[in-house]
C-alpha positions in Angstrom: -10.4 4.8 -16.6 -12.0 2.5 -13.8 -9.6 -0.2 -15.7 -6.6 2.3 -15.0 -8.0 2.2 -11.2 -7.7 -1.1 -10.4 -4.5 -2.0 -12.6 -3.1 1.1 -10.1 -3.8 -0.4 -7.1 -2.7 -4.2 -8.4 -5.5 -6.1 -9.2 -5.2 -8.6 -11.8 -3.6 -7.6 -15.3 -4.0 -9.8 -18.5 -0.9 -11.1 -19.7 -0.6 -9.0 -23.2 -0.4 -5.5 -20.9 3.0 -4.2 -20.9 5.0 -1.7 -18.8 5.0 0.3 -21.8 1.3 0.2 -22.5 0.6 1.0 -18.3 3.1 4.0 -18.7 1.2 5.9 -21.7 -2.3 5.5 -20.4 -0.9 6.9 -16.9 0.8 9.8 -18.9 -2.4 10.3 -20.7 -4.4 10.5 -17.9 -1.8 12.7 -16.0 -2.0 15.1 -19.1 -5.5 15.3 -19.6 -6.0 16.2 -15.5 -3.3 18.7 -16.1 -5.8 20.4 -19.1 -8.7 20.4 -17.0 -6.9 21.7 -13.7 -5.8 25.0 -16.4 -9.2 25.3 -17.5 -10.6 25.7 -14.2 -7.9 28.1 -13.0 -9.0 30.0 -15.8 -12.0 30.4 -14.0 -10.2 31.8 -10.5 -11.1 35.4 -9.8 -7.6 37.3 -10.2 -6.9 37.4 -6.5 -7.3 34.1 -5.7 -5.1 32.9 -8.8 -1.9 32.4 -7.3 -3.8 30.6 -4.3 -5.8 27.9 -6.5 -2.3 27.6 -8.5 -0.8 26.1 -5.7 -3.3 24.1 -4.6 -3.5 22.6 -8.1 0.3 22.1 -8.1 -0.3 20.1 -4.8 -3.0 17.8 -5.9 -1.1 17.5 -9.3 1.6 15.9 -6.8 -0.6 13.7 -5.4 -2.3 12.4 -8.5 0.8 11.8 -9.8 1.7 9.6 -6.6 -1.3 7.8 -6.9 -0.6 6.9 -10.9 2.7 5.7 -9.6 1.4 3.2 -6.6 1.2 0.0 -8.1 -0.6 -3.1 -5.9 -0.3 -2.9 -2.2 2.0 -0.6 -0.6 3.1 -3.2 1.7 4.8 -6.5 1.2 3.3 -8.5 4.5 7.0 -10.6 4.6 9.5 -7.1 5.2 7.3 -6.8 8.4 10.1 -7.3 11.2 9.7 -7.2 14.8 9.7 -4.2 16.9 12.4 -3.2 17.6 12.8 -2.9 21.9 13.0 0.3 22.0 10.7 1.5 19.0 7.3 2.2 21.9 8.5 3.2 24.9 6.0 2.6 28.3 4.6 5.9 29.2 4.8 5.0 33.4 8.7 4.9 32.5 8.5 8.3 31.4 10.3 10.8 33.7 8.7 13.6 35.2 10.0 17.0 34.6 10.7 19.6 37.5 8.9 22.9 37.9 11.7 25.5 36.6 12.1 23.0 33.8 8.3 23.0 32.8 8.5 26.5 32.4 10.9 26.3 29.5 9.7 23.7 27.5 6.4 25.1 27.3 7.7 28.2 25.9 9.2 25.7 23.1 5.4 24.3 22.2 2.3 25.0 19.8 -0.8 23.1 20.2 -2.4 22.4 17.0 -6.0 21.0 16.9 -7.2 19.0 13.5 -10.7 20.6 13.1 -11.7 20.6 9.4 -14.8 18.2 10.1 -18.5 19.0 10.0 -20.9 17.6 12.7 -23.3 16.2 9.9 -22.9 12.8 11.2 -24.3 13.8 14.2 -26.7 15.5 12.6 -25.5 19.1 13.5 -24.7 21.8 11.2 -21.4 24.0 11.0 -18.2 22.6 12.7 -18.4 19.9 14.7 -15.8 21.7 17.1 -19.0 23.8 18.0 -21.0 21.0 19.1 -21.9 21.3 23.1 -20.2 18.7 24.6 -20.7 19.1 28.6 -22.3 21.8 30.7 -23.2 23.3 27.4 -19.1 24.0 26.4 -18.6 22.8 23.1 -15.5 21.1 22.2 -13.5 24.6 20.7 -14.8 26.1 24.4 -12.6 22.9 26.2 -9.7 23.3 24.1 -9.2 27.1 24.8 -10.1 26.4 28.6 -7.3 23.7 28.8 -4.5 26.2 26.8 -6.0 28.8 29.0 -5.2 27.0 32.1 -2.1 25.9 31.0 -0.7 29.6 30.3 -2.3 30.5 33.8 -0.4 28.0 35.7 3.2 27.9 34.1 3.2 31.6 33.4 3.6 30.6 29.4 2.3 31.8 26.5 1.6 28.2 24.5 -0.2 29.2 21.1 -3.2 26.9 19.7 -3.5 26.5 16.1 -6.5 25.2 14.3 -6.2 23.5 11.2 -9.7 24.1 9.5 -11.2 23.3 5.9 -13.2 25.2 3.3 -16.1 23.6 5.0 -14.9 25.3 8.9 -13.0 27.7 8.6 -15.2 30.9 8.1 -17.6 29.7 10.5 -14.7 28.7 13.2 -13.4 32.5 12.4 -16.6 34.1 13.0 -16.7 31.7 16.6 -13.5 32.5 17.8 -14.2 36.4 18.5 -15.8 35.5 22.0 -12.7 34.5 23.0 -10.8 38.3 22.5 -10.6 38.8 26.3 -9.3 35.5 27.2 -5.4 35.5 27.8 -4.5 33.2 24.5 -3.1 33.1 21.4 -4.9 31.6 18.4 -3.7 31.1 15.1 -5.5 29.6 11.6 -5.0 28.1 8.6 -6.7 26.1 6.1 -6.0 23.0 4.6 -5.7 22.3 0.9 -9.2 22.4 -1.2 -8.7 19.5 -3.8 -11.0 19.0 -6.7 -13.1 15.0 -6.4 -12.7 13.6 -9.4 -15.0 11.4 -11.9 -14.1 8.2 -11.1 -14.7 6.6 -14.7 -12.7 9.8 -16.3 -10.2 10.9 -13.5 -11.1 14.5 -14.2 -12.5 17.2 -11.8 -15.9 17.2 -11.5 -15.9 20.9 -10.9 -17.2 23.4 -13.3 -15.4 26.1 -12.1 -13.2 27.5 -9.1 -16.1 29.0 -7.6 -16.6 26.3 -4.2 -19.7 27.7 -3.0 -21.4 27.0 -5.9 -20.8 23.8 -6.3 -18.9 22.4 -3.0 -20.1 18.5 -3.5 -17.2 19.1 -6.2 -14.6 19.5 -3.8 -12.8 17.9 -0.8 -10.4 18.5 2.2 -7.5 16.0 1.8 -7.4 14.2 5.0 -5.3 15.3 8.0 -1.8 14.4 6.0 -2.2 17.6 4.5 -1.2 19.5 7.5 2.5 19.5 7.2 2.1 21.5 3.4 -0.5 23.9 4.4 1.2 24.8 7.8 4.1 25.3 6.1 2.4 27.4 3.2 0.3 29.3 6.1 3.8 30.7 6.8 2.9 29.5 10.6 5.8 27.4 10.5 8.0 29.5 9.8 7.0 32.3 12.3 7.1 29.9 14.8 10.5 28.1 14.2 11.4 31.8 13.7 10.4 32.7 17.7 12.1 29.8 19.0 9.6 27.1 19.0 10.7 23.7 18.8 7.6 21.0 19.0 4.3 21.2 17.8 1.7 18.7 19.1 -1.4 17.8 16.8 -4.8 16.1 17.7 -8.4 15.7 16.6 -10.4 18.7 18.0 -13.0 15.8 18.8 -10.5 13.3 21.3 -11.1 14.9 24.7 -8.1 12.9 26.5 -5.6 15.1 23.6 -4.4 17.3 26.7 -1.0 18.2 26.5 1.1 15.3 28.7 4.2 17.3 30.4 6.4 14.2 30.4 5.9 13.1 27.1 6.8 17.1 26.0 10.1 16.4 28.2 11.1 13.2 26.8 11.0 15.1 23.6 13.1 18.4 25.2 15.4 16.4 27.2 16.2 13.2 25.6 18.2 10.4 27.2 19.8 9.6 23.6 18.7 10.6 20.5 16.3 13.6 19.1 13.3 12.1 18.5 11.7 14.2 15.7 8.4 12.2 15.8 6.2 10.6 18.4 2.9 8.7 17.9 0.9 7.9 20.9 -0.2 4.8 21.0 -2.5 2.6 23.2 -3.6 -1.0 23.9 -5.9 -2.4 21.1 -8.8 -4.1 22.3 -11.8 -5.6 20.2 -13.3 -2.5 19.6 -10.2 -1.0 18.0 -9.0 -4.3 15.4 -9.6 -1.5 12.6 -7.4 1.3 13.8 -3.9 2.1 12.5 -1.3 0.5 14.1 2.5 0.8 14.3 4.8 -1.6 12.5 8.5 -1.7 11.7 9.3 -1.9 7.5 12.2 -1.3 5.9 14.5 -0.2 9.0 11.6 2.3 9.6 9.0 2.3 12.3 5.8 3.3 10.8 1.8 3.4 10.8 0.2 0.5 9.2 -3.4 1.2 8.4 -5.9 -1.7 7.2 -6.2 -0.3 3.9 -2.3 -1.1 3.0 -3.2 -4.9 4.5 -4.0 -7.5 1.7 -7.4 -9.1 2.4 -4.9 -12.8 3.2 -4.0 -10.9 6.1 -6.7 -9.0 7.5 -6.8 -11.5 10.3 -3.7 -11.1 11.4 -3.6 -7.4 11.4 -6.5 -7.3 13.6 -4.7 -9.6 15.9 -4.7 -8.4 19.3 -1.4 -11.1 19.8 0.0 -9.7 16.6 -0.3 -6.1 16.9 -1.1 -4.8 20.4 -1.2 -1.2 20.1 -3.2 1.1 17.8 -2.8 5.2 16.8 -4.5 7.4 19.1 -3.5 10.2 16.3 -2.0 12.1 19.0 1.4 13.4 17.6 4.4 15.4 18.5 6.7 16.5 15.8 9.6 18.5 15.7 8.8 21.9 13.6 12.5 22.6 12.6 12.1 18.7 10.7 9.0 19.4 9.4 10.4 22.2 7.4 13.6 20.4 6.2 11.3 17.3 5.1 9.2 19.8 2.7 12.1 21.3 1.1 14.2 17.8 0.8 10.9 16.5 -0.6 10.8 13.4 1.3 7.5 13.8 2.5 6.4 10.8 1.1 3.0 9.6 2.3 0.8 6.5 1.7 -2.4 7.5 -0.4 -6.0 6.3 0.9 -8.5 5.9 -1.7 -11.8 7.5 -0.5 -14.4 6.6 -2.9 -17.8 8.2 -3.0 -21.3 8.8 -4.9 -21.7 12.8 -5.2 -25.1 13.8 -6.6 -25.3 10.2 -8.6 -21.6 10.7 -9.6 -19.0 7.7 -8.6 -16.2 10.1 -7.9 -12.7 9.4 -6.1 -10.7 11.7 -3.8 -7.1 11.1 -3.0 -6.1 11.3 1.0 -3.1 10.9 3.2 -3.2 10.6 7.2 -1.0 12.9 9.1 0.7 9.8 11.4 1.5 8.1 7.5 4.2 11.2 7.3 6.0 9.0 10.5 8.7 7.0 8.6 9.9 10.0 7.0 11.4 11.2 10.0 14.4 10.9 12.0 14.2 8.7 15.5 10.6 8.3 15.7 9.5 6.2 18.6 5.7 5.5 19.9 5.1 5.8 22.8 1.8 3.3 25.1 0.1 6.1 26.9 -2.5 5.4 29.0 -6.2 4.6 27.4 -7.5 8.1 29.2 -6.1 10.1 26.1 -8.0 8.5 23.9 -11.3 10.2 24.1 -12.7 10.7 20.9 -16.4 12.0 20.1 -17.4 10.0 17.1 -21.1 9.0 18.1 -23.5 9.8 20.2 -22.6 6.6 22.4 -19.4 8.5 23.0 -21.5 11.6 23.8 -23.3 10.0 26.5 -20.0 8.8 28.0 -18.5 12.4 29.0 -21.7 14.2 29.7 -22.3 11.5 32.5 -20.9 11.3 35.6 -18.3 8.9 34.7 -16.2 11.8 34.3 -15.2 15.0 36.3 -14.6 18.1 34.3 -12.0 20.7 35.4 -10.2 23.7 33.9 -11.5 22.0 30.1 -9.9 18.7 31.0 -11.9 15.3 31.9 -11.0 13.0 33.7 -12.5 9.6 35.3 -14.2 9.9 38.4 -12.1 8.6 41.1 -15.8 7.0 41.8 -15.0 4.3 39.4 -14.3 1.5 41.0 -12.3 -0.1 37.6 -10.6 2.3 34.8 -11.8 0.3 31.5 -14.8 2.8 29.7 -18.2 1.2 29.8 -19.5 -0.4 26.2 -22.2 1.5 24.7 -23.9 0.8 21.6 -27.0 3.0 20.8 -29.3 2.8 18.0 -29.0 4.9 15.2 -32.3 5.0 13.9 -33.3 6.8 17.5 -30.0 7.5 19.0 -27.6 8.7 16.3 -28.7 12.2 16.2 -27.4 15.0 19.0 -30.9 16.7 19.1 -32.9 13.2 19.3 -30.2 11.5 21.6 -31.0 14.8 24.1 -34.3 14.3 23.7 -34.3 10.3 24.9 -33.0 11.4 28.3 -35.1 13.8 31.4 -30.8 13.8 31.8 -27.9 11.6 31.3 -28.1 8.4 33.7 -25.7 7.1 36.5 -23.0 5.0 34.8 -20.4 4.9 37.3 -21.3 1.1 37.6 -21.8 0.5 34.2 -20.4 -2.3 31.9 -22.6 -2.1 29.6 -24.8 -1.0 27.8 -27.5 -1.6 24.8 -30.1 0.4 23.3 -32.5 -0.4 20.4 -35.6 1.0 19.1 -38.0 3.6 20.9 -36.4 4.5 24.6 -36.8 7.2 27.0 -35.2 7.2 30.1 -36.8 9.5 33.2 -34.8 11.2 35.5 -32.2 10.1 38.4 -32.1 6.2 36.0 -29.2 4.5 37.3 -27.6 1.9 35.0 -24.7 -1.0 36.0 -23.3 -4.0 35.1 -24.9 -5.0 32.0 -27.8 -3.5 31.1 -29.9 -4.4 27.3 -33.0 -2.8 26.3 -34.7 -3.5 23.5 -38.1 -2.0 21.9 -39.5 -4.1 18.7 -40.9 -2.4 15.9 -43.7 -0.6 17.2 -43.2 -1.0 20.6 -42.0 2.0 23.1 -40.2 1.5 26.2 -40.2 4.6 28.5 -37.4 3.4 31.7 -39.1 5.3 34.8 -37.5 8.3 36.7 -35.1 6.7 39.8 -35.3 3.1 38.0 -31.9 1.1 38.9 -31.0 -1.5 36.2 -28.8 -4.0 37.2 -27.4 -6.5 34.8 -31.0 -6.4 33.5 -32.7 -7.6 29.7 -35.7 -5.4 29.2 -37.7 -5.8 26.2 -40.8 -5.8 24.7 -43.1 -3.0 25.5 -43.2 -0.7 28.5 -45.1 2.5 28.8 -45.8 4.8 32.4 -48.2 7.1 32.2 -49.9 9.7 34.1 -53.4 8.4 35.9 
């Protein structure tokens, strides 16, 4: 079946393959997943039958997508130009009045992304429940920023949080400390997909029973929102009680506030209803990798560097060719969402996620939630400013907004007006000390002056000491067996410190 992989995804055939030969070995493999999927729904405890059912029929969707993909989903030569219009300038944006804000916010739902773990920050649970700043975690921002926002404009704007098998009883059991705060929260979990052998393409799973074996099985990547909010029966209610836009971000991108002019371009449009808006930003060098937005087949959508062939890799990370990238901030209307399900156009470009699960090489089948873009009516980008991109991937981005680089108020950050320039500093911290929340914590008496920073490298076995103030360029660098402790009130200025350095008590 790894043959049947690669002849999927166009690599090279021999020349005695035919169409017809490609077509039975897909319709075998479809029918032997099809088997296995009713074996193991066999083994669903009678109240979750109807449940896995669906779920099934979903991922039997998908698989059969995948079969049907054949070589790159992209030909590089429809790639037009952008249209003028397609990204419109977020400073051209008009700002609403007050009596107007009033309405549209009543027309909104905030939905936060938060199916991911914090293991690669080496915390357990939810990563939405990893502190972030003054010992409020990420969940504790969110509701503080909705909280606010309800406070203010005298609205009642819902959050919704997407979680997975792997959040969402945890996230539930969280979210009871917030029953006295003035706000609405809603929950639903994303499809649970089976990973599958990737020699076989059959579930590795014994049985439907996740928590005993939950290597076995897999969220499906944020493109599964648009299904499961629909089959949460959230969409509905909410269409249903007159709300028009929902707007939908990672739970770890701090700058994902919601952005009252871009919710009026959306309610009071100059021409046409836009049913879909991607925020975008400026690429620089640190972002060649990220999605970007292109314009195919009369169609703007994302373009993500898995659909680039390898010829082209150099121009997709062009900073001439392509100049903005996905923030995966988006704003889509709910009223579309639901007629795209039922017209079954949803029609959304499969990524490939390949992985080793207890010595296993399995595969699992994704989609990303901007990829659903060209399958809407109108859909425009639109260059917002780089402040609402803010993600928490590392602990590099950690140190960022617990320092005072940024002021935190009512849940939202934003750069000190301190700051003499508004680019972020560059900080690259080693993983083998650094990647770790507890260890990173650990390296600092507390987080160091950066208002002044460029910046900043870190390698091998550091400690900083209180009041350390760090600007311009600053490299530090402990060899293999070497420590280097920076001293309480030490200012580093466009310094290179290396080798060994160690102050201790006489």
């Amino acid at each position: 079946m790894d043959e049947l992989l690669k002849k999927i995804r166009g690599h090279s055939r021999t020349g005695s393959e035919t169409k017809e030969f490609r077509e039975a070995t897909k319709k075998d493999a479809l029918m032997h997943l099809q088997k296995e999927l009713e074996k193991l729904l066999a083994t669903a405890s009678p109240s979750r039958k109807d449940y896995v059912r669906k779920e099934f029929e979903g991922f039997t969707s998908l698989f059969r997508r995948f079969l049907a993909e054949e070589g790159p989903s992209v030909d590089w030569n429809k790639i037009e130009k952008l249209p003028t219009n397609a990204i419109r300038n977020y400073e051209e944006l008009a700002t609403p009045t007050a009596e107007n804000i009033h309405k549209m916010l009543q027309k909104l739902v905030v939905v936060k992304l938060n199916g991911g773990l914090g293991t690669s920050m080496g915390c357990r649970g939810p990563k939405s429940v990893i502190p972030v700043r003054n010992d409020l975690t990420f969940l504790d921002l969110t509701v503080q920023q909705i909280e606010e926002l309800n406070k203010q404009y005298k609205v009642n704007v819902p959050l919704v949080l997407m979680n997975s098998f792997n959040t969402d009883e945890d996230t539930e059991k969280i979210l009871r400390k917030y029953n006295n705060i003035q706000i609405e929260i809603h929950t639903f979990s994303q499809s649970c997909f089976p990973r599958i052998n990737r020699d076989s393409f059959l579930p590795i799973a014994k049985n439907c029973n996740i928590e005993e074996d939950i290597e076995a099985w897999y969220p499906p990547g944020h493109g599964d929102f648009y299904e499961s909010f629909k089959n949460s029966g959230l969409l509905k209610k909410f269409i249903d009680t007159g709300r028009e836009y929902c707007f939908i971000s990672n739970i770890d991108n701090l700058g994902a506030t919601v952005d009252l002019k871009i919710l009026n371009t959306l309610m009071n449009p100059i021409d046409d209803v836009h049913e879909f808006v991607m925020e975008v930003t400026d690429k620089t060098r640190a972002d060649v990798k990220g999605g970007t937005l292109m314009q195919y087949e009369n169609k703007l959508r994302l373009l993500e560097i898995a659909q680039v062939p390898n010829d082209h890799l150099d121009d997709f990370k062009s900073i001439k060719t392509f100049k903005y990238f996905n923030t995966n901030n988006i704003w889509v209307k709910l009223d579309a969402i639901d007629r795209v399900i039922e017209e079954n156009i949803l029609n959304m470009e499969i990524i490939i996620n390949k992985k080793v699960v207890n010595g296993i090489n399995v595969v699992q089948l994704e989609t990303a939630v901007g990829a659903a873009m060209k399958c809407f009516e109108n859909a425009i980008g639109i260059n917002v400013p780089r402040s609402r991109f803010l993600p928490v991937k590392k602990t590099s981005d950690l140190l960022l907004v617990m320092s005072n680089l940024y002021n935190l108020k009512f849940g939202s950050l934003r750069m000190s007006p301190q700051r003499m320039f508004p680019a972020t500093p560059l900080v690259k911290l080693g993983d083998s000390h650094f990647s770790k929340v507890k260890e990173f914590l650990s390296r600092f008496a507390n987080i160091p002056d950066i208002l002044e920073l460029d910046h900043l490298t870190v390698s091998g076995d550091v400690t900083f000491g209180k009041n350390v103030s760090l600007k311009g360029t600053v490299i530090i660098i402990a060899n293999h067996g070497d420590r280097i402790d920076v001293p309480s009130g030490a200012i580093l200025e466009n310094k290179i410190v290396s080798g060994n350095l160690r102050i201790l008590d006489h």
